[in-house]
matplotlib code that plots the C-alpha trace (Angstrom):
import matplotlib.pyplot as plt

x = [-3.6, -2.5, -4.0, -0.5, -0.8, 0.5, 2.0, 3.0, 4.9, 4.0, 7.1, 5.8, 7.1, 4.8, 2.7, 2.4, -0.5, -0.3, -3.0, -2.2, -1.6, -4.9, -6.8, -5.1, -8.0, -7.1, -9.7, -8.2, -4.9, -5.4, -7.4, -4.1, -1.4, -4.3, -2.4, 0.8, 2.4, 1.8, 3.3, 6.7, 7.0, 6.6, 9.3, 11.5, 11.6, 11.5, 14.4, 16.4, 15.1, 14.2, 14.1, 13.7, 10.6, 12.1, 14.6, 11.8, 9.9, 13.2, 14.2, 10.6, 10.4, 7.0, 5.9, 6.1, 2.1, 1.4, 4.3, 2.6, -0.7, 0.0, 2.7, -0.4, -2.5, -0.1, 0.7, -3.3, -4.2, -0.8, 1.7, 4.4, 5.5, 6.9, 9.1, 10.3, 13.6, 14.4, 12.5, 12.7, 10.2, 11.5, 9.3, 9.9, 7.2, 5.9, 6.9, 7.1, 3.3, 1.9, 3.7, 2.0, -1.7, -1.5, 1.5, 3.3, 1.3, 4.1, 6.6, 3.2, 3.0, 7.1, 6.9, 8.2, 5.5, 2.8]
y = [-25.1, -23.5, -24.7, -25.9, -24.8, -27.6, -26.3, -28.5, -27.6, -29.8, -31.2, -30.4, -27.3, -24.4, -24.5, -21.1, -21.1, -19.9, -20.3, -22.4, -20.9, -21.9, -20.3, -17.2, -14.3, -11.0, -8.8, -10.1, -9.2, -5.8, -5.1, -6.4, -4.1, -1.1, 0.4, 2.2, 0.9, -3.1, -1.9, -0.3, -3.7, -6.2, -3.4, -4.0, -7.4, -8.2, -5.7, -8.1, -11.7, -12.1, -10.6, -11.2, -9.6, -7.5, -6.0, -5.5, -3.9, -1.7, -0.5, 0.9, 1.9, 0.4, -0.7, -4.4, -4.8, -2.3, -4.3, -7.8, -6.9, -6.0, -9.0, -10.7, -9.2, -9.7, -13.3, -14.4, -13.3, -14.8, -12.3, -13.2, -16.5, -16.4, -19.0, -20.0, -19.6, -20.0, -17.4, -15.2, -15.1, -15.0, -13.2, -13.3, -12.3, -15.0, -14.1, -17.5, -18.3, -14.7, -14.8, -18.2, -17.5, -14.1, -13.2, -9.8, -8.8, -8.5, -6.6, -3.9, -3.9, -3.0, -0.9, 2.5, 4.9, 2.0]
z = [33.0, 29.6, 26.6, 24.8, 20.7, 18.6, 15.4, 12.9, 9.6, 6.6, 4.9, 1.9, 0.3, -0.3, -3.9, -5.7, -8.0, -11.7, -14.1, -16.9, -20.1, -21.9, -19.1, -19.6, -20.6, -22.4, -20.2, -16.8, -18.1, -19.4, -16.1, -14.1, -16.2, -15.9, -13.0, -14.2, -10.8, -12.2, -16.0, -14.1, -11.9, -15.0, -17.2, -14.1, -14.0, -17.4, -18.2, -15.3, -16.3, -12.9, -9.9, -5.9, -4.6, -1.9, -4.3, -6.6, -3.5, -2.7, -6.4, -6.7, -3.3, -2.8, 0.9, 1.2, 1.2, -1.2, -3.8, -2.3, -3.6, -7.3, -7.9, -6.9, -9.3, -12.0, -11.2, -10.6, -14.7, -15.6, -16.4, -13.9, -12.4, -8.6, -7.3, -3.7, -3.3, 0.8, 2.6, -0.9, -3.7, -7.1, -9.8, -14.0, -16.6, -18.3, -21.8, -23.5, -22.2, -22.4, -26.6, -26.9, -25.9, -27.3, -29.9, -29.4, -26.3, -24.0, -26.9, -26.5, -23.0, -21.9, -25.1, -23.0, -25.0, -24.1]

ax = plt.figure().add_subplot(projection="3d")
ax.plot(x, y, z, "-o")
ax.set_aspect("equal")
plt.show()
């Protein structure tokens, strides 16, 4: 007899993790915009206000995995927020936080010469 696989889907909707704004460390998020890939995704979506992954993924024409990775990277030190929308994500830069914790940061970062 078939071992029958019980799957069970919590009720409870899925819980993105940020890092709070006074954990927020300079050298984790230098580190994070070092790759010129990260620095074209958070000009992207900051020039839009936000944006939905996948179109993100498209517009740069970045494999899904390869896209996954660094939005990861960039929301893990704290420079993006992502948001469940239905089956989409939602990203937008976390300007208001990132200004907050370390003023004029993010007007150096999307600067296009930076």
């Amino acid at each position: 007899m078939p071992v029958k696989a019980s799957v069970t889907k919590s009720s409870r909707p899925e819980r993105i993790r940020h890092p709070e704004v006074d954990a927020f460390d300079l050298a984790t998020i230098m580190r994070a915009l070092g790759d010129p890939v990260r620095i074209e995704m958070v000009r992207e979506v900051d020039a839009e206000g936000e944006m939905i992954c996948t179109d993100l993924y498209d517009r740069l024409g970045l494999p899904r995995s390869t896209a996954s990775y660094h939005l990861r990277q960039l929301r893990e030190a704290g420079v993006t927020r992502a948001r469940a929308a239905g089956t989409n994500r939602i990203v937008s830069v976390r300007r208001e936080d990132l200004e907050s914790r370390f003023p004029g940061l993010v007007d150096v970062i999307l600067r296009d010469d930076a």
